[in-house]
PyMOL CGO cylinders between C-alpha atoms (Angstrom):
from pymol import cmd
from pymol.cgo import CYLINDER

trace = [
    CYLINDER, 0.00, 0.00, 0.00, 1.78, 3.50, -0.99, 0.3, 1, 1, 1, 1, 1, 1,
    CYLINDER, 1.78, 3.50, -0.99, 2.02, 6.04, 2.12, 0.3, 1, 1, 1, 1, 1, 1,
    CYLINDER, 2.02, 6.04, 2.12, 0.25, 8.56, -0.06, 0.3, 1, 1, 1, 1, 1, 1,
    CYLINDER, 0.25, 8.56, -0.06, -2.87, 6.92, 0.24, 0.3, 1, 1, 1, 1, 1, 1,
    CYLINDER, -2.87, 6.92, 0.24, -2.79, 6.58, 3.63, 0.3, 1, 1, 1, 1, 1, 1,
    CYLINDER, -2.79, 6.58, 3.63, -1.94, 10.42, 4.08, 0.3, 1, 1, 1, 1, 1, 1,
    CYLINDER, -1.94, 10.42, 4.08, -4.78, 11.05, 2.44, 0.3, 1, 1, 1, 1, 1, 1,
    CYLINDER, -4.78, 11.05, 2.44, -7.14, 9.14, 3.96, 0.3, 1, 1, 1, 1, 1, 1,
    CYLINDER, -7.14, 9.14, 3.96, -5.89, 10.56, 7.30, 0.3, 1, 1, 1, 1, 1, 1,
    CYLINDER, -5.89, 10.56, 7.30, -5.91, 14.01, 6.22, 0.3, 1, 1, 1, 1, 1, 1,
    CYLINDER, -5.91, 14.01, 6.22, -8.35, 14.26, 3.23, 0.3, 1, 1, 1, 1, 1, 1,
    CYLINDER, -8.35, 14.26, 3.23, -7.96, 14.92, -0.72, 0.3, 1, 1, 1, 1, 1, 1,
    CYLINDER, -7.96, 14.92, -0.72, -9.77, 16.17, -3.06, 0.3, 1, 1, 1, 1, 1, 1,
    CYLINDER, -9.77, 16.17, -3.06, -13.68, 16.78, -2.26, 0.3, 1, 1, 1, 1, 1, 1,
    CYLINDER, -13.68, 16.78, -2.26, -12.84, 14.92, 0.65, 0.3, 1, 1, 1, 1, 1, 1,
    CYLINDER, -12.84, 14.92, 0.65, -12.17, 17.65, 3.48, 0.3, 1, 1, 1, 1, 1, 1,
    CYLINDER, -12.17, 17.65, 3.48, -9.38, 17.01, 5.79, 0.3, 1, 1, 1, 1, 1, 1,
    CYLINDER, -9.38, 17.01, 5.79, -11.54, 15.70, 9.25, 0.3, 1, 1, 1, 1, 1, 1,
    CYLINDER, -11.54, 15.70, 9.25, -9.48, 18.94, 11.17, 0.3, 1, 1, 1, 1, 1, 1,
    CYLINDER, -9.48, 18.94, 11.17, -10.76, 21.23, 8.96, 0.3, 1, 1, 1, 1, 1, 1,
    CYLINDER, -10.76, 21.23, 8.96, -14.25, 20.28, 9.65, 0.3, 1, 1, 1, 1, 1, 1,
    CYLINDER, -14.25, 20.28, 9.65, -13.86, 21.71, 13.13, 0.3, 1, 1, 1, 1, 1, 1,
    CYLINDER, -13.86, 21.71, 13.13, -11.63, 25.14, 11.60, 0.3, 1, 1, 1, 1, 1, 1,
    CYLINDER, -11.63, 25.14, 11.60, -13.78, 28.04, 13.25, 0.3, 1, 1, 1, 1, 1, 1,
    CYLINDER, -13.78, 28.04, 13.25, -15.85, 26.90, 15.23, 0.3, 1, 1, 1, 1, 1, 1,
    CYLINDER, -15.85, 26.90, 15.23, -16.18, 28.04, 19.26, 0.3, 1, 1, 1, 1, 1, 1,
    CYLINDER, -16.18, 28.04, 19.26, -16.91, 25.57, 22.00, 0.3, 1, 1, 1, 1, 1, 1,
    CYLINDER, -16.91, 25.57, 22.00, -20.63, 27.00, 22.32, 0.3, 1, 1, 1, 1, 1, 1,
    CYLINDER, -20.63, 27.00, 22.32, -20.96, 26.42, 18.41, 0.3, 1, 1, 1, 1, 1, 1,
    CYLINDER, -20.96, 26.42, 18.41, -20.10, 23.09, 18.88, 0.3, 1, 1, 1, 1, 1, 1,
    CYLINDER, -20.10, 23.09, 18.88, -22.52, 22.53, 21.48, 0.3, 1, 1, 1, 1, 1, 1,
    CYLINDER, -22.52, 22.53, 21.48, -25.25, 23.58, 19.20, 0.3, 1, 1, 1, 1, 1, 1,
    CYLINDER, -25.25, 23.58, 19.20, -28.22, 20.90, 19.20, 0.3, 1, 1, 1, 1, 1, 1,
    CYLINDER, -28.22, 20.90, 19.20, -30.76, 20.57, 16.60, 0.3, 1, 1, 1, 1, 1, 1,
    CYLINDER, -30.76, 20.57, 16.60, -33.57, 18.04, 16.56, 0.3, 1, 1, 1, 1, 1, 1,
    CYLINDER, -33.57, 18.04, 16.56, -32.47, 16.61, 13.38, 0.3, 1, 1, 1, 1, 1, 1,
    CYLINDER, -32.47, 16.61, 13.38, -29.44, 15.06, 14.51, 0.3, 1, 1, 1, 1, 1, 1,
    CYLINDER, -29.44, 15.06, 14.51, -28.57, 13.05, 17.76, 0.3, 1, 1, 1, 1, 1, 1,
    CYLINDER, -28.57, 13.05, 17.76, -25.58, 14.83, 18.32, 0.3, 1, 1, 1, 1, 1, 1,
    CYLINDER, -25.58, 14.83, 18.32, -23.96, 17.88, 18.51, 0.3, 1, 1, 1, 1, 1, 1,
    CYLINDER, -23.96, 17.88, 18.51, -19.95, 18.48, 16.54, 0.3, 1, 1, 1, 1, 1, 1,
    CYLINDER, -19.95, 18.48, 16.54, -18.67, 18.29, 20.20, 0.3, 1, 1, 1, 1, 1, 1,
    CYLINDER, -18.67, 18.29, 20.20, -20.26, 15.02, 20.65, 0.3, 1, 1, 1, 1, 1, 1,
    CYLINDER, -20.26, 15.02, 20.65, -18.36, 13.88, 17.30, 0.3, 1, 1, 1, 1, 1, 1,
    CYLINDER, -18.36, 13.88, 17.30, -15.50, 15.11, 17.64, 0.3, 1, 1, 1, 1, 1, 1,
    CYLINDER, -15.50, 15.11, 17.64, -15.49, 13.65, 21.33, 0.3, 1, 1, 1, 1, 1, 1,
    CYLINDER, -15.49, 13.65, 21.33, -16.06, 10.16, 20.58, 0.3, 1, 1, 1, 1, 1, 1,
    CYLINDER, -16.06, 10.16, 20.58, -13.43, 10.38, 17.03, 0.3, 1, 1, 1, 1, 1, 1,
    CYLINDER, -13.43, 10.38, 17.03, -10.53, 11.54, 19.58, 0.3, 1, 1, 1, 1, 1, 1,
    CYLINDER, -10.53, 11.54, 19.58, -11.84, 8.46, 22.09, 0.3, 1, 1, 1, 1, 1, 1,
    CYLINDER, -11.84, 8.46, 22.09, -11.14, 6.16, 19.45, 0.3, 1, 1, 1, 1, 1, 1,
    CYLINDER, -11.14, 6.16, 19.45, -7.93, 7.27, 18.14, 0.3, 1, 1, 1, 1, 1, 1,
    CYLINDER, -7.93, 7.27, 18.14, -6.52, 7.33, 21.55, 0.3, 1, 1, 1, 1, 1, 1,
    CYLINDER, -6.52, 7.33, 21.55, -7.57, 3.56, 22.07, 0.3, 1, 1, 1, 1, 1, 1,
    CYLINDER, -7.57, 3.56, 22.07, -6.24, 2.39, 19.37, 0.3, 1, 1, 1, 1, 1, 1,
    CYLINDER, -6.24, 2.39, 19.37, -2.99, 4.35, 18.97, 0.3, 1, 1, 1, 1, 1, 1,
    CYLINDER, -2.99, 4.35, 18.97, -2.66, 3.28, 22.04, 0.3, 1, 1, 1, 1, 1, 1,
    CYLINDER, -2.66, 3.28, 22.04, -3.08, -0.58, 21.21, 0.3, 1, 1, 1, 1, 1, 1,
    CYLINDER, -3.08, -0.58, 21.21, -0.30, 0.24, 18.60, 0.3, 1, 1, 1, 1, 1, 1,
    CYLINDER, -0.30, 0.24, 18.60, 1.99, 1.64, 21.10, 0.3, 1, 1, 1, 1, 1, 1,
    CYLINDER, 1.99, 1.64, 21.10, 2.02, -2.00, 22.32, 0.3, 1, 1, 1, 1, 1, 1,
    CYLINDER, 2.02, -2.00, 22.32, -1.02, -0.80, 24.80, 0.3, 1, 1, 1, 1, 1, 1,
    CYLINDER, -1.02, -0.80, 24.80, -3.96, -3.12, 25.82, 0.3, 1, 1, 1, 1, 1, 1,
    CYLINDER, -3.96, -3.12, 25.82, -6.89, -0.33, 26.85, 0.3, 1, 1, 1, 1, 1, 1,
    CYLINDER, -6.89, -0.33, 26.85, -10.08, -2.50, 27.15, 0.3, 1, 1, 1, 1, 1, 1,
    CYLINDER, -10.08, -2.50, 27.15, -12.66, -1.75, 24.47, 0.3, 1, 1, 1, 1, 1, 1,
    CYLINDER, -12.66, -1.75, 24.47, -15.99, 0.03, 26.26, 0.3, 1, 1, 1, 1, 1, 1,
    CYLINDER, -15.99, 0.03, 26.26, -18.83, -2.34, 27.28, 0.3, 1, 1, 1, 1, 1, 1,
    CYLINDER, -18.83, -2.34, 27.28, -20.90, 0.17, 25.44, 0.3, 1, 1, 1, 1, 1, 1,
    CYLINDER, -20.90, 0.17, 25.44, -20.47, 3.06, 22.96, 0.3, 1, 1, 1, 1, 1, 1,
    CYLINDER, -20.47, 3.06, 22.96, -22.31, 5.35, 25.03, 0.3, 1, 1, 1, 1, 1, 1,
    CYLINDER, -22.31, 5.35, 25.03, -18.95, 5.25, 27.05, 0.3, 1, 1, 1, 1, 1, 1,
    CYLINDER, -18.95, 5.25, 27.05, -16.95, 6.96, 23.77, 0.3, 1, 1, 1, 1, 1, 1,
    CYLINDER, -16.95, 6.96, 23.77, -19.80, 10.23, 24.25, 0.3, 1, 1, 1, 1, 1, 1,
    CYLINDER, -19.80, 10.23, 24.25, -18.90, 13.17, 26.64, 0.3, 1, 1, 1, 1, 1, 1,
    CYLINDER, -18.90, 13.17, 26.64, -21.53, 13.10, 29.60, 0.3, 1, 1, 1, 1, 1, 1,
    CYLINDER, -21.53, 13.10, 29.60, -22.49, 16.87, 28.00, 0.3, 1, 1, 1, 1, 1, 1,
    CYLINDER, -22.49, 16.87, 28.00, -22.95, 17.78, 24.73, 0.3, 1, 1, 1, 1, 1, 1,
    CYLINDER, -22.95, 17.78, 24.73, -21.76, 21.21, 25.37, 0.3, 1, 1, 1, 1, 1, 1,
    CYLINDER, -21.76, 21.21, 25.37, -18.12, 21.84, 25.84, 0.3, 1, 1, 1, 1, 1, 1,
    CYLINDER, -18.12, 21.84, 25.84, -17.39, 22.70, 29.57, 0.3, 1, 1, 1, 1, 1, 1,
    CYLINDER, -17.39, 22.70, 29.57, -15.58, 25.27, 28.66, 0.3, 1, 1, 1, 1, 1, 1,
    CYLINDER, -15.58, 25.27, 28.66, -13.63, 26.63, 25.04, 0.3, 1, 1, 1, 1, 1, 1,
    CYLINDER, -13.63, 26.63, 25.04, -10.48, 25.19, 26.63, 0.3, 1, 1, 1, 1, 1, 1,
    CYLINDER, -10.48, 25.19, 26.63, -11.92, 21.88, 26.93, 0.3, 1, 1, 1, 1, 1, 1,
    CYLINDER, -11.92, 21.88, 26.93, -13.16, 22.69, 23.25, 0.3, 1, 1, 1, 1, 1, 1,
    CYLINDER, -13.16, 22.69, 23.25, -9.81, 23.69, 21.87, 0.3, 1, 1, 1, 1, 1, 1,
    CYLINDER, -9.81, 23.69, 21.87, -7.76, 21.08, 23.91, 0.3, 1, 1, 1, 1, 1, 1,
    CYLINDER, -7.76, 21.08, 23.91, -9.44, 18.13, 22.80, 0.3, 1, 1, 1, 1, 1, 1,
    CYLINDER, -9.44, 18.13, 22.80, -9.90, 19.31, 18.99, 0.3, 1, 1, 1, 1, 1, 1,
    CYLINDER, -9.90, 19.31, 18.99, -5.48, 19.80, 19.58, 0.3, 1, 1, 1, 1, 1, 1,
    CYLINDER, -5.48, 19.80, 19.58, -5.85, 16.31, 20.97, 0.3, 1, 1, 1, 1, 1, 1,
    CYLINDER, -5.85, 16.31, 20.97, -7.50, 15.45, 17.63, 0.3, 1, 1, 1, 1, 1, 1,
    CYLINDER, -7.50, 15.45, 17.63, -4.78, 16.97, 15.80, 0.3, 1, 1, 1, 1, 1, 1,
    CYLINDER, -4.78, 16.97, 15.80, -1.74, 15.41, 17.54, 0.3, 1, 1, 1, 1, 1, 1,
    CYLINDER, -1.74, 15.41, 17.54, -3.70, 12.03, 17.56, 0.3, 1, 1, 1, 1, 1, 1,
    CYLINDER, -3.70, 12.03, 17.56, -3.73, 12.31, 13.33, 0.3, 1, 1, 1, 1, 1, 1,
    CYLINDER, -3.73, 12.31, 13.33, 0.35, 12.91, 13.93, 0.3, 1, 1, 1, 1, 1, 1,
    CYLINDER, 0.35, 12.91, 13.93, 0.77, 10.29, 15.86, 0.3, 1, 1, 1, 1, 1, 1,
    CYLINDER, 0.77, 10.29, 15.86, -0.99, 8.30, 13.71, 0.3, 1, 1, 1, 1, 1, 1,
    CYLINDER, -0.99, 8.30, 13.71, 0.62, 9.53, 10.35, 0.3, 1, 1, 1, 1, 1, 1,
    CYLINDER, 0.62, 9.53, 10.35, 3.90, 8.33, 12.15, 0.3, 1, 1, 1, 1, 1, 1,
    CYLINDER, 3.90, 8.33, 12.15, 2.33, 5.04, 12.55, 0.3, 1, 1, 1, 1, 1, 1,
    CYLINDER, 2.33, 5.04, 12.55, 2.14, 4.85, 8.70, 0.3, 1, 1, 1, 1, 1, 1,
    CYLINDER, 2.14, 4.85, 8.70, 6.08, 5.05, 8.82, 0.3, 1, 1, 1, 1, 1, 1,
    CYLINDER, 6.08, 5.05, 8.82, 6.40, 1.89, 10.12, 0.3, 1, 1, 1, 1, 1, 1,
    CYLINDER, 6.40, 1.89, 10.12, 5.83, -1.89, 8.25, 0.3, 1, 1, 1, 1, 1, 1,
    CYLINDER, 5.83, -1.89, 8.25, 1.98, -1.84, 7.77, 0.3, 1, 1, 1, 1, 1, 1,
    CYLINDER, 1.98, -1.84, 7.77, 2.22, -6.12, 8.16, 0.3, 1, 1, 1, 1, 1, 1,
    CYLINDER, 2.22, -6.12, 8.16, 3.36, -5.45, 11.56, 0.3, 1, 1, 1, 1, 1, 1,
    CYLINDER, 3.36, -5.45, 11.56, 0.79, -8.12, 13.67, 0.3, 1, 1, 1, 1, 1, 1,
    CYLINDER, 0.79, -8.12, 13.67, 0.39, -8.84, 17.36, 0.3, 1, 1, 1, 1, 1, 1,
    CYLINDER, 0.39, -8.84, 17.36, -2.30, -6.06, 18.17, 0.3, 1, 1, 1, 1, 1, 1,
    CYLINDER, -2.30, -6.06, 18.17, -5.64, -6.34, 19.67, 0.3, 1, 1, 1, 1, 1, 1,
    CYLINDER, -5.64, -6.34, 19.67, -6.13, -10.02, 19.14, 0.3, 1, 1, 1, 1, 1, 1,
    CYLINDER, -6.13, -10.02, 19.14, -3.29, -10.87, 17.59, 0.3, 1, 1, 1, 1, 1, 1,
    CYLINDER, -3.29, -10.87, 17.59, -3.91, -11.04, 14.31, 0.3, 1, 1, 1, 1, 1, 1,
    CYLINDER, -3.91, -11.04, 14.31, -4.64, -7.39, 13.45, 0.3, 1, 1, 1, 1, 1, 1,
    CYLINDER, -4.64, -7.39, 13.45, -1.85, -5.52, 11.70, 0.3, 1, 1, 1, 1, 1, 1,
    CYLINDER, -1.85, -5.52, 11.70, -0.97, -2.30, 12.00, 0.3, 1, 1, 1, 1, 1, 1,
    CYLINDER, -0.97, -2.30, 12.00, -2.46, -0.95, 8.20, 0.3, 1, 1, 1, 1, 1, 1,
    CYLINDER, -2.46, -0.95, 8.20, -5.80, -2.61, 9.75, 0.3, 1, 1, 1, 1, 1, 1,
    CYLINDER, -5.80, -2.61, 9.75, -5.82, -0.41, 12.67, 0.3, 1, 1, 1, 1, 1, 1,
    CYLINDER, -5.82, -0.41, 12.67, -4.68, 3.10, 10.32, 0.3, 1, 1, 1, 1, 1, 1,
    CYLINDER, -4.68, 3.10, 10.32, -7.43, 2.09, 8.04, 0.3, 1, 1, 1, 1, 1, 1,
    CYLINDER, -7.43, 2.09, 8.04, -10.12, 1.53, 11.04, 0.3, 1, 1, 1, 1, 1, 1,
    CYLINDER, -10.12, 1.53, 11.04, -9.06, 4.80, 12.12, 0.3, 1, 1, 1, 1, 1, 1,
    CYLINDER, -9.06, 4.80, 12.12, -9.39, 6.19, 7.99, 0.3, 1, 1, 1, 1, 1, 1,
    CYLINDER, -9.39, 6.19, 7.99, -12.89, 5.28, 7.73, 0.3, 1, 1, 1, 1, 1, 1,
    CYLINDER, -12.89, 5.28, 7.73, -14.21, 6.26, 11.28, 0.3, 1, 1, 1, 1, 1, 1,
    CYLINDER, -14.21, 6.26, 11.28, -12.99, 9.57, 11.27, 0.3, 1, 1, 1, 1, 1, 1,
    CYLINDER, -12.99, 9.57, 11.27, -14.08, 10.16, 7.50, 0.3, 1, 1, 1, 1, 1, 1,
    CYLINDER, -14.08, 10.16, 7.50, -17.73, 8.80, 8.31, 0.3, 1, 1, 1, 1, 1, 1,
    CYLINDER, -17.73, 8.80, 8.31, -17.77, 10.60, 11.69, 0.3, 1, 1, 1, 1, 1, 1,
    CYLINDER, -17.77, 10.60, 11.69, -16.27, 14.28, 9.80, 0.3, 1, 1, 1, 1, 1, 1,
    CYLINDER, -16.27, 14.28, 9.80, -19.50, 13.77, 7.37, 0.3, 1, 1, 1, 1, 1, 1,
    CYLINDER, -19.50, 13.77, 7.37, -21.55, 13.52, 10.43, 0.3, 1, 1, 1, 1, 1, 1,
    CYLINDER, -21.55, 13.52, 10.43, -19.96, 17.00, 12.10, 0.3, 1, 1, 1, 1, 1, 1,
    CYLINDER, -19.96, 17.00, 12.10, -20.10, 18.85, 8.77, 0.3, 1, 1, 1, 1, 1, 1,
    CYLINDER, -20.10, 18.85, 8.77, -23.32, 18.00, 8.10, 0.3, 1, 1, 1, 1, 1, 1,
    CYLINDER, -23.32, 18.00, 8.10, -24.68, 19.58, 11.55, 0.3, 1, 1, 1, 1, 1, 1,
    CYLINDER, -24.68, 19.58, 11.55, -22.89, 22.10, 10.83, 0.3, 1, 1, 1, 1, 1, 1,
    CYLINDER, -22.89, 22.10, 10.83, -24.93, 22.96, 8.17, 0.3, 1, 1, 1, 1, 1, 1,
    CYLINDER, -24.93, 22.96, 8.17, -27.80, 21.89, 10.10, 0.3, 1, 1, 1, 1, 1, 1,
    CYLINDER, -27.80, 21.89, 10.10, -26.82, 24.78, 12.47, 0.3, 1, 1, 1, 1, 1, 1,
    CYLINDER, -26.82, 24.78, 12.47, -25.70, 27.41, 10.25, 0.3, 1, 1, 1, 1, 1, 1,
    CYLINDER, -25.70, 27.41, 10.25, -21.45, 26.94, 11.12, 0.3, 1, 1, 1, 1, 1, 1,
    CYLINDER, -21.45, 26.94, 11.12, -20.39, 25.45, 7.54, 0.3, 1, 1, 1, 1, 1, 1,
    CYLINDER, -20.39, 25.45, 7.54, -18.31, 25.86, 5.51, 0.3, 1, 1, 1, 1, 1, 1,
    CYLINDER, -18.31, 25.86, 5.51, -15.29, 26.04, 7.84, 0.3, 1, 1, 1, 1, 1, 1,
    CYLINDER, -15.29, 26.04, 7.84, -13.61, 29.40, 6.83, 0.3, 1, 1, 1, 1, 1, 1,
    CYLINDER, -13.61, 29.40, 6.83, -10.76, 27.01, 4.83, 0.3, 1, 1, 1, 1, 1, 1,
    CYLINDER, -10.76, 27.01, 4.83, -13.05, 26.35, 2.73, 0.3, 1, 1, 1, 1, 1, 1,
    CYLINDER, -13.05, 26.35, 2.73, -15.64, 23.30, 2.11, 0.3, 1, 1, 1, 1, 1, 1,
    CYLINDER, -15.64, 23.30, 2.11, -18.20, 21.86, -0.09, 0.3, 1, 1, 1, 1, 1, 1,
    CYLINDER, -18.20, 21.86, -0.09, -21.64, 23.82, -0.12, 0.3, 1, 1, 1, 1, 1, 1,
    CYLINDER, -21.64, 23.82, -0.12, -23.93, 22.15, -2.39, 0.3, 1, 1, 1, 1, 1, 1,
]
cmd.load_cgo(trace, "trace")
């Protein structure tokens, strides 16, 4: 598998807008924003997509976190920042985790022994690929549920 492709799934190509930028401009209280339409608010996604990274960046760092009985575990307990530091410190947390992880794509992609033993290490990048592209749809589309999008780089409108 070429590294390219990997760097752009992490990051985004094309019409596919990198997941960071999806949260460019937005406050904590915008984040919060709730609309009937949608379960959950951008601070709720963006919550749960840096729970998961963690978990299994850190099952690549030769970790062994346990995997939540439930999913309602990987949620904040408000879906409302406490505060715009807790906003802007876990969106940085985000952002590091994607470095982290783009380092991980350094390294042999056959690599096994994780989770179970049998995953390899290009199975857990590409886990963490397509959950953070699905989840990014999610936030940008309440964004334009609630009036934030586009992010001020730039996004699609139509």
């Amino acid at each position: 598998m070429k590294h390219s492709f990997l760097i752009n799934g992490l990051y985004g190509a094309s019409a596919h807008v990198s997941p960071p930028d999806v949260f460019e401009g937005l406050s904590g209280k915008e984040a919060g924003l709730k609309t009937e339409e949608a379960p959950h608010t951008v601070w709720d996604i963006l919550f749960h997509m840096t729970w998961w990274q963690d978990l299994l960046l850190q099952k690549l760092q030769n970790g062994s976190p346990a995997y939540p009985a439930h999913n309602s575990e990987t949620f904040p307990v408000s879906s409302v920042p406490g505060s715009e530091k807790e906003w802007h410190d876990t969106l940085q947390r985000f952002k590091d985790g994607l470095r982290e992880m783009e380092a991980e794509t350094e390294k042999n992609l056959e690599d096994t022994g994780f989770d179970d033993g049998t995953a390899t290490r290009g199975d857990f990048i590409i886990d963490i690929i397509t959950h953070n592209s699905y989840h990014a749809a999610q936030a940008a589309q309440i964004r334009r549920m609630t009036g934030t999008w586009p992010p001020p780089s730039g996004g699609q409108t139509w």
